[in-house]
N, C-alpha and C positions, 0 to 999 in steps of 0.2 A: 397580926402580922405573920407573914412565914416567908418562904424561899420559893417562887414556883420555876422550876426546871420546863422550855420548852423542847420537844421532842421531835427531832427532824426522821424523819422516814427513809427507806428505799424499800426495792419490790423485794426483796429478804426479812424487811421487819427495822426496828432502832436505826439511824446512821453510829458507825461505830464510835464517833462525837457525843453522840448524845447518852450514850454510857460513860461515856470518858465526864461528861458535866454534870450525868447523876451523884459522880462520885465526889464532883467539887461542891456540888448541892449537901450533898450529906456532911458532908467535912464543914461547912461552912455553918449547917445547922447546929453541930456540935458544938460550934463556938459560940455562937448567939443564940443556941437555946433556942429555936424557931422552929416549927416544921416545917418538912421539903415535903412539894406536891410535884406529880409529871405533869405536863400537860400536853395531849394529841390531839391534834386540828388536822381534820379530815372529813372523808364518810368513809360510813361503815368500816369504824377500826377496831371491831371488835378483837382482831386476830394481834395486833402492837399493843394492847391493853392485856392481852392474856399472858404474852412475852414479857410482860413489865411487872409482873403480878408477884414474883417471888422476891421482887427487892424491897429493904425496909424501905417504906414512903409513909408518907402521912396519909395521900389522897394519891391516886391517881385521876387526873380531870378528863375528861374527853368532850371535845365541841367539835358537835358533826353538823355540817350543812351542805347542801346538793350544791353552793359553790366554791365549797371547798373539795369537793372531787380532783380538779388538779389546781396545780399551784397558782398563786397572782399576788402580788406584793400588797395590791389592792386589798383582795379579801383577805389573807393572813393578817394584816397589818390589821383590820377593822375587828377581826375577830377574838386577838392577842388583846388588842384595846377595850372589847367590851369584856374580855372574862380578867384583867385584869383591874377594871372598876369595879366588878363585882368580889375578886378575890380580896383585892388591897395588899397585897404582898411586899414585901421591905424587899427583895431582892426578885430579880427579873433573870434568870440564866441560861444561856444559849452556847451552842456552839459555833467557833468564827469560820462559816461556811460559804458557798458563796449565793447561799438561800437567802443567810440569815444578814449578810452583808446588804441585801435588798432591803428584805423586809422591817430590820431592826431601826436602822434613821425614821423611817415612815413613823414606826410605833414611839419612836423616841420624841418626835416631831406633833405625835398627836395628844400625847397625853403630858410633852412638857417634862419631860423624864431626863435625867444626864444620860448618855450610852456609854459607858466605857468601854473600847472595843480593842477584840484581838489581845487577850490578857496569855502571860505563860505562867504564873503565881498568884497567890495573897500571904498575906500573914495580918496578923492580929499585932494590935498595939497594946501596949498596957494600960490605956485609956477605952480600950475596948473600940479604937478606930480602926477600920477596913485599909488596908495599904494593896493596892492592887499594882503590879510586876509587867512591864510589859517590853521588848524590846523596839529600838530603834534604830534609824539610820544603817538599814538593812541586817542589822542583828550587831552592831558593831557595839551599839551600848545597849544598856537597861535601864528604865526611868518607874520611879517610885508616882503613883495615882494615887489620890486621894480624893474619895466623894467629899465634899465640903456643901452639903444641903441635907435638908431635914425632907424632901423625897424620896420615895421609892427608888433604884438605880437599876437603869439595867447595863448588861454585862454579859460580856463575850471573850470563851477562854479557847487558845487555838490548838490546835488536835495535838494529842499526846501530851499534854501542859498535867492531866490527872490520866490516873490507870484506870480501865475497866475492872481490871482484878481488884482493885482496892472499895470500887462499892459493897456495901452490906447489904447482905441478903437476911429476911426475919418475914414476921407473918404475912400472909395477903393485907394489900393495902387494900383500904376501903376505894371503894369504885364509884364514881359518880359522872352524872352527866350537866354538861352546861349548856341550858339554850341560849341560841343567839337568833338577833335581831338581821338579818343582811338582808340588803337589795341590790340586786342585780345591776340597778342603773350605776350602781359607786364601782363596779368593775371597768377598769379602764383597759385593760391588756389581755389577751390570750395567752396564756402559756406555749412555748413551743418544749418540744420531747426532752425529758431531761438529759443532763448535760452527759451523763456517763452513758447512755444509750447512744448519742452520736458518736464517743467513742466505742465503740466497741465492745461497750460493758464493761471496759477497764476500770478499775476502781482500788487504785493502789493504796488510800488513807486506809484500805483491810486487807492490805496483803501482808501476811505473814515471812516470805523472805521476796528482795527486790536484788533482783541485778541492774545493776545502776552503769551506763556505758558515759565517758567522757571522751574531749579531745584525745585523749591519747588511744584511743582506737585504731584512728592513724586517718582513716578512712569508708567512705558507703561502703564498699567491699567486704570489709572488716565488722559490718553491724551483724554478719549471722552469725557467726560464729558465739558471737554474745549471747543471740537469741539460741542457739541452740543450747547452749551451758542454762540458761534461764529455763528451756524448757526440761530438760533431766533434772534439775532441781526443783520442779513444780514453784517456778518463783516468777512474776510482774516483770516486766520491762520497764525502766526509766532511763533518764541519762539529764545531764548537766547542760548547760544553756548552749555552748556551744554544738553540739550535737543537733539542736533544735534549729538552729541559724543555720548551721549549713543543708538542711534539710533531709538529714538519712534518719528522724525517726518523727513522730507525727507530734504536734505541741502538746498536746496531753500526757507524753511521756515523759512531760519535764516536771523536775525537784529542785524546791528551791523558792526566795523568798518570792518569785514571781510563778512559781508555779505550786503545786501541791506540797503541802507538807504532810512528812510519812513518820510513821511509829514501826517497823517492822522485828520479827525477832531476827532477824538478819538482814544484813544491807552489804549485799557485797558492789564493789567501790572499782570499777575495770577502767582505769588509766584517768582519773579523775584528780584535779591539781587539787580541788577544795578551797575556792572562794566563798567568801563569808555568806554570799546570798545562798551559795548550796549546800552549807553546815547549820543555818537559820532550818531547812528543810529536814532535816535528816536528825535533828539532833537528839530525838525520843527511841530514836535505835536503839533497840539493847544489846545487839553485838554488831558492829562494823569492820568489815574485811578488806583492806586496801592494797588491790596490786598496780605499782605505778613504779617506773623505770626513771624515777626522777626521785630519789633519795629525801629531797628537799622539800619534796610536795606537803603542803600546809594539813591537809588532809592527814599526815601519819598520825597529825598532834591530837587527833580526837580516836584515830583507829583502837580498835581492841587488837585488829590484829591486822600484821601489814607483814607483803614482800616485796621488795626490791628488784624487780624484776619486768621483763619483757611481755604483754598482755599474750600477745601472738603466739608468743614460745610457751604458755605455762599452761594457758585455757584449753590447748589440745591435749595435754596430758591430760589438767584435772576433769576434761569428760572422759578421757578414756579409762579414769579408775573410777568414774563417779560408774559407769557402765560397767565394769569388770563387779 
């Protein structure tokens, strides 16, 4: 029995998820005495196998096949399924992506597995039972999960729920390969371009600071200004659902329970009230910045740091000292 960690990609290497569930892997190992393995489904990965090389693992796995060249819910799904008859592993761990959102039923479906999906915790019981955290009803509560079967489980924790800083790094893991079985005929779907290349290559779950614009912008007019503060601070463009409905920024720039959820070491917060669906998104922040002219705004109750103030009136100062 052990823990195998599956490993989502981009053209950089890791998605920064799947470091964040190495380290729920490892955590989780610790408590059940198990070993954690990676596992890369792909071809030719030798270069995410070298990347992964310096973290403590048991194994690192890699199952390469010419139709896993690019993605299909079909072939991941077939391919998770046979290296997981062959591993046997007690826990199955992914990150809640919108890869793995596909893929993950498929595999849950085929092998008869519970999925517990979109987790933000666990903890350990004194019976030695898995208690898995997850929120609902748009983040307004939290509901305690419990596997209740003598199955394997798989399981899916959503970005910034564990740190990348917190996994352990120790000797090269043993490196091995897994053949697989695939036919081509079980491919149902093409892949179309992934999804951060039709944006623009925007990819805010790894941006490091986000300037985040809401209603209180005021106005189209009013969105450069933003972007211009966004760009002297080398930070991501987002904004709040409203923003996205009236149509001054493109839908991938939205945060929030129906859009991306972010981990930034900054989130600065421009005229944003903070509805529970866009605190659900933001709330792995490690410093949050809120300027909104509305005292009241729900939003101050999570800020680290807040002004009271005018977006219009304060954003032109703070580029012109961010410049000076």
């Amino acid at each position: 029995m052990s823990i195998l960690v599956i490993i989502e990609q981009t053209k950089k290497g890791p998605h920064q998820i799947s470091y964040e569930v190495l380290a729920a892997g490892q955590a989780l190992g610790k408590d059940f005495d198990l070993p954690v393995s990676a596992l890369i489904l792909g071809y030719k990965t030798a270069r995410i196998v070298e990347l992964l090389k310096g973290i403590q693992l048991n194994e690192i796995l890699f199952a390469e096949h010419p139709l896993l060249i690019n993605y299909s819910s079909d072939g991941f799904s077939d391919a998770i399924r046979e290296v997981v008859k062959q591993e046997t592993p007690k826990f199955i761990l992914a990150g809640h992506t919108y890869m793995a959102r596909d893929f993950l039923p498929r595999v849950s479906a085929k092998l008869n597995f519970p999925f517990l999906a979109d987790n933000i915790s666990y903890r350990i019981e004194k019976n030695h039972s898995l208690i898995l955290r997850k929120q609902i009803f748009s983040g307004k509560l939290s509901a305690d999960i419990i596997p209740n079967c003598d199955k394997p489980v798989i399981i899916s924790f959503q970005s910034s729920a564990f740190k990348k800083e917190d996994i352990i790094e120790g000797r090269h893991s043993a490196i091995r390969k897994i053949s697989l079985s695939m036919d081509a005929d079980t491919i149902r779907s093409i892949s179309e371009p992934p999804f951060q290349e039709v944006t623009g290559d925007i990819d805010l779950s790894n941006a490091d600071i986000i300037v985040s614009i809401g209603r209180g912008i005021g106005s189209e007019n009013n969105v450069q200004i933003a972007k211009d503060l966004a760009k002297i601070m080398g930070a991501k463009m987002a904004s709040s659902r409203p923003v996205i409905d009236a149509g001054w920024l493109e839908p991938y720039h939205l945060i929030g329970s129906s859009g991306k959820t972010v981990a930034p070491k900054l989130y600065f917060a421009l005229g944003i009230s903070g509805a529970i669906q866009h605190v659900v998104g933001i709330k792995g922040s490690k410093n949050i910045i809120l300027i909104n002219k509305d005292a009241e705004a729900p939003l101050f109750e999570f800020a680290d740091y807040g002004i009271v103030g005018d977006i219009l009136e304060i954003i032109p100062k703070l580029i012109k000292a961010l410049r000076e």
